[in-house]
DRENPATI-88356 format. One record per residue (C-alpha): residue in three letters; y negated, z negated, x. Coordinates in steps of 0.5 Angstrom, whole numbers, plus 2048, in hexadecimal, padded with zeros to 3 digits. Each point is the difference from the previous one (the first is absolute). Layout:
N
ALAYZX ...
***
This chain:
386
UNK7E97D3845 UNK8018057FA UNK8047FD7FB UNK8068047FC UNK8028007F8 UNK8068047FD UNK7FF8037FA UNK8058027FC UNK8018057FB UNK8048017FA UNK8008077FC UNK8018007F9 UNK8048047F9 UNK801807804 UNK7FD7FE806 UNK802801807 UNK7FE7FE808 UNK7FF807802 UNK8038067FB UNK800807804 UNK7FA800804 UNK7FB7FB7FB UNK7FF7FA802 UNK8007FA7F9 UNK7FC7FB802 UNK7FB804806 UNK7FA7FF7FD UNK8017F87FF UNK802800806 UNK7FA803804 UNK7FC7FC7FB UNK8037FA801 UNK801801808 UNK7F7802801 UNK7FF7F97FC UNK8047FB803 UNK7FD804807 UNK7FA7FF7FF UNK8027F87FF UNK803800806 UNK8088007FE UNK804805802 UNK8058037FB UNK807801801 UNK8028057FA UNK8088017FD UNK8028037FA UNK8067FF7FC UNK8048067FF UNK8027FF7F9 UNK8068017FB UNK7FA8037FB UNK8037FE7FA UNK8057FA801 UNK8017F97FF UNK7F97FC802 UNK8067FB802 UNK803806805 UNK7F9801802 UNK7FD7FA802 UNK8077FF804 UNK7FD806804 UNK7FA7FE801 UNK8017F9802 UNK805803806 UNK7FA805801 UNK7FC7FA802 UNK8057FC804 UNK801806804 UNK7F9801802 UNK7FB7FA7FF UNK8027FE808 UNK8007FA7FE UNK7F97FE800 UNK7F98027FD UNK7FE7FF7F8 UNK8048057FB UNK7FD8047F9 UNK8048037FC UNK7FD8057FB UNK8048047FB UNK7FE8057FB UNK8038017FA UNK8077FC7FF UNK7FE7FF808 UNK7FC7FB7FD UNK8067FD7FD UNK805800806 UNK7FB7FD804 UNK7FF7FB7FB UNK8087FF800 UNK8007FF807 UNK7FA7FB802 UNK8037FB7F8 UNK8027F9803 UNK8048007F9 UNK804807802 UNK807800804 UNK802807802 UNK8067FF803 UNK7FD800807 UNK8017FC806 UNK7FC7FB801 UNK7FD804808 UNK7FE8067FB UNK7FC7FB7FD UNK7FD7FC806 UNK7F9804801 UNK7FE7FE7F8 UNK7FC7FB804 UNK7FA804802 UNK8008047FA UNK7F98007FE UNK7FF8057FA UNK8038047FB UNK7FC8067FD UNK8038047F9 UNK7FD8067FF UNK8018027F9 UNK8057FD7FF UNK8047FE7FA UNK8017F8800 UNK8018017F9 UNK8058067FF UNK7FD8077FE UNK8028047FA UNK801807804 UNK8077FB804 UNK8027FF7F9 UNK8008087FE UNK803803806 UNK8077FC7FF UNK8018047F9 UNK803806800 UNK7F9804800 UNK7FE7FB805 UNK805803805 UNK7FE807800 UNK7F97FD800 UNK8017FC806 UNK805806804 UNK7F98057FE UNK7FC7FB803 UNK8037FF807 UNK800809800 UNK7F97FF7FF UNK7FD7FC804 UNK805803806 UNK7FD8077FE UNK7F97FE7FE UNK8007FD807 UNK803805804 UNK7FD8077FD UNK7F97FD7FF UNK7FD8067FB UNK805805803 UNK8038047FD UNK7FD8017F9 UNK8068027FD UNK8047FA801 UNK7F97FC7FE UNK8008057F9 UNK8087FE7FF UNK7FE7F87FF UNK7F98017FD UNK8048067FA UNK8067F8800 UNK7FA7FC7FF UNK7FD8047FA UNK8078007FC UNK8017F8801 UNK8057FF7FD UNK803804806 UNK7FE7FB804 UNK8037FA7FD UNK8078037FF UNK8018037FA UNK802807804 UNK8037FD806 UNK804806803 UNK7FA806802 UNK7FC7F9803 UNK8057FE804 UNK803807802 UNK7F8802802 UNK7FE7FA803 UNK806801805 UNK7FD807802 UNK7FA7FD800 UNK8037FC806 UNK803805803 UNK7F9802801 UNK7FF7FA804 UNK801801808 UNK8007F9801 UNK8047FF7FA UNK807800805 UNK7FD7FB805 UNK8057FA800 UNK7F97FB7FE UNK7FF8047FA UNK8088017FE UNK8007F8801 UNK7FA7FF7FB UNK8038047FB UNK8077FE800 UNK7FD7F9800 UNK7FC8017F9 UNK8078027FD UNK8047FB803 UNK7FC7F97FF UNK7FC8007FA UNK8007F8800 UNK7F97FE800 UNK7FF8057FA UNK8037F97FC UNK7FD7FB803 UNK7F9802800 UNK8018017F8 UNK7FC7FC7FD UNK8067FC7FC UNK8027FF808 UNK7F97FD803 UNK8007FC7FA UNK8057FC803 UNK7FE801807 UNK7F97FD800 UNK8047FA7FE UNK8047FF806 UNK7FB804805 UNK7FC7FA805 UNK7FA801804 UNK8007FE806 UNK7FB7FA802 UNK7FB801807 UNK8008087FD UNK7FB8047FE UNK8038057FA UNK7FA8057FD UNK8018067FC UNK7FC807800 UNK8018027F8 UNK7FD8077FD UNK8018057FA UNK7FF8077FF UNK7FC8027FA UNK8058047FB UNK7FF808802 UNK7FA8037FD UNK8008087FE UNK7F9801805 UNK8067FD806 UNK8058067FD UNK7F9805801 UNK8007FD807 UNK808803802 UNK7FE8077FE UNK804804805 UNK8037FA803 UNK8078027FE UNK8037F9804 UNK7FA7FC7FD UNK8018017F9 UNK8077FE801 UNK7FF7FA803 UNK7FA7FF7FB UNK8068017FB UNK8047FB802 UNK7FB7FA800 UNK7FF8017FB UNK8078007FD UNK8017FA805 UNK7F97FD7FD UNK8028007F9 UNK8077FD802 UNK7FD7FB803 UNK7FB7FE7FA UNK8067FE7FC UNK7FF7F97FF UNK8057FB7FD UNK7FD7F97FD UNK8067FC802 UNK800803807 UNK7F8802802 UNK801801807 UNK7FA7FA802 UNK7FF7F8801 UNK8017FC7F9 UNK7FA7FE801 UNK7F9802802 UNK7FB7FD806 UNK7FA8017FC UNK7FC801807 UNK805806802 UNK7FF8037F9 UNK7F8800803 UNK802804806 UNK8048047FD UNK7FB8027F9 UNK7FA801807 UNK804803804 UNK8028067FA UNK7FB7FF7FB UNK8057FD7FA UNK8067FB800 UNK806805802 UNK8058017FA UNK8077FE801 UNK802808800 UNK7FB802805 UNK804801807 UNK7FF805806 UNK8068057FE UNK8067FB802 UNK7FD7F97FF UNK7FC7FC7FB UNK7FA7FD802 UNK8017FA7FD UNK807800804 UNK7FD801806 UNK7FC7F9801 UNK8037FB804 UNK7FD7FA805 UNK7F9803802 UNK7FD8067FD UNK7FE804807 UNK7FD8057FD UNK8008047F9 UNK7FD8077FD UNK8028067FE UNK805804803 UNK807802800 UNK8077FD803 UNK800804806 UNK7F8801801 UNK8007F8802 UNK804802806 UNK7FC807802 UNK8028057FD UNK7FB8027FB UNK7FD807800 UNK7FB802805 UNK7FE808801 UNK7FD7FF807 UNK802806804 UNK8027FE808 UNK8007F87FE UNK807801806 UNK7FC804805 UNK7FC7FA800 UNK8057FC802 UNK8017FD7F8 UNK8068017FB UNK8008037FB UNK8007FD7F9 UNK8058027FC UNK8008007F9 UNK8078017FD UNK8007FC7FB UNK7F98027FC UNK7FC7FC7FB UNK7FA804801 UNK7FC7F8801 UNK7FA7FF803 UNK8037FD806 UNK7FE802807 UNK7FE7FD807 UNK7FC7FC7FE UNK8037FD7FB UNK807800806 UNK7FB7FD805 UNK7FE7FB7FC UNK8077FE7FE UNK8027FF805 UNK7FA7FC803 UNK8027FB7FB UNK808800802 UNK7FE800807 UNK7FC7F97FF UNK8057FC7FB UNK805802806 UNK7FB7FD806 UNK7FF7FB7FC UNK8077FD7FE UNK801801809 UNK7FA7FB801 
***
């Protein structure tokens, strides 16, 4: 008899369960559901449809109530978050955490065996600080229309793509200083969207502007207190997978000629990139203290000791480190999840999906690298089950 595990999935900053028809977390899924069959363990998937910038607190109450509703009462349970998923999940399996819930919402915890961050900012992240300023609010409104456009027109049509590339060459534009003609043009460009009436993707866009609370608490002043009162709990197993991206060199902008939506999403990287890089002294975004052996790993792993304000387009990599280091490499915040960018033609035909890069740091990450990541996640889960 084929014994059952549940996995649970928690999306990050401006992440969702499904928005249109693209799926966040599809190819973590598939990976994950092939490693464990080969085990012998059959998975039982869910996905919290998350509120994409609100507080981790109303998040990890969501979460929780996903899992109570559908673990059946029976089989190990893994949570995986990405991003601030990572801290919702982090949030929910604490012992020294009270979220207000009855005590029945709670009464699975038992037979939690692991909990696995990806990417996550468990030490803040400078980019949440700047998108509570004023600039920062136009930045954020810009970033959810992006990632709604990018994701639903692909590289079609040229004239919305040249619209954001002609933004992303007057920076101070994208930054807010002439708030009004972006706003307006970001409008239209929706417009533009077929998708962009559907109840799904309205909710997402609405949930951004409503509930911005974990743009607070994942400040680097905030998790500076966090981290005091967060608590691992004993019997699980917490891994990490850490990254960051190289900053964009001039051969990376060659390489999105004629790519009109790829040099945009280039564009914004590179302005999140340099956001994030802002290191503060007294808020570092990492461990107080350094593990001299995981130094060794990471100096292996990347062939230097990562600077403070290395990161991955949204998180430090330093911020990133928490229980077992997983994996760790050179990649983007969302290449870790499968969505890096992969040219070959007829991947869904042959019954793949798709590999969708819509936010494009012109890494090197590619399947390989995916597979083997997700070989090392697959394990450390495994091994937190046994």
């Amino acid at each position: 008899m084929k014994k059952h595990h549940h996995i649970y999935f928690a999306p990050g900053m401006f992440g969702f369960a499904r928005l249109a028809s693209y799926d966040y977390f599809a190819h973590v899924r598939n990976a994950l559901i092939a490693r464990f069959k080969a085990a012998g363990i059959i998975i039982h998937t869910h996905t919290m449809d998350v509120l994409p910038t609100a507080s981790v607190r109303r998040r990890a109450a969501k979460l929780a109530a996903l899992v109570e509703r559908t673990s059946d009462g029976k089989g190990p349970i893994h949570l995986v978050g990405h991003s601030s998923g990572g801290l919702d999940a982090r949030l929910l399996a604490s012992p020294s955490c009270d979220l207000g819930l009855p005590a029945k919402m709670l009464r699975w915890l038992p037979r939690l065996k692991s909990v696995t961050t990806m990417n996550t900012p468990h030490y803040g992240t400078p980019l949440a600080s700047f998108f509570v300023t004023a600039s920062g609010q136009r930045a954020l409104f810009f970033l959810s229309a992006f990632t709604l456009i990018s994701l639903t027109l692909g590289s079609r049509p040229l004239g919305v793509a040249g619209k954001l590339l002609e933004l992303f060459e007057r920076s101070d534009e994208l930054l807010g200083v002439k708030v009004a003609p972006l706003e307006r043009w970001l409008t239209r460009a929706l417009g533009m969207v077929k998708d962009a009436r559907r109840p799904d993707v309205l909710n997402y866009i609405n949930a951004i502007k409503e509930d911005q609370g974990s743009m607070l608490q994942i400040s680097p002043e905030a998790m500076d207190l966090t981290v005091a009162g967060f608590g691992d709990r004993p019997g699980v197993l917490y891994q990490s997978t850490v990254s960051m991206a190289p900053p964009p060199s001039p051969g990376k902008w060659v390489g999105t000629l004629g790519h009109p939506l790829r040099a945009a999403s280039l564009g914004l990287f590179t302005a999140l990139q340099a956001i994030t890089a802002r290191a503060n002294t007294r808020y570092p975004c990492a461990a107080v203290k350094r593990d001299k052996r995981l130094e060794l790993v990471l100096t292996r792993a990347l062939g230097h000791s990562p600077k403070s304000s290395d990161n991955d387009g949204i998180v430090p990599i330093r911020s990133q480190l928490w229980g077992k280091l997983a994996w760790v490499g050179y990649g983007d915040h969302l290449d870790v999840l499968g969505h890096y960018r992969d040219d070959r033609s007829g991947m869904e035909k042959r019954g793949g999906l798709r590999h969708h890069d819509w936010l494009s740091s012109g890494s090197a990450f590619d399947g390989k690298a995916f597979q083997g990541l997700m070989d090392r996640v697959g394990a450390g889960m495994l091994a937190g089950a046994s």
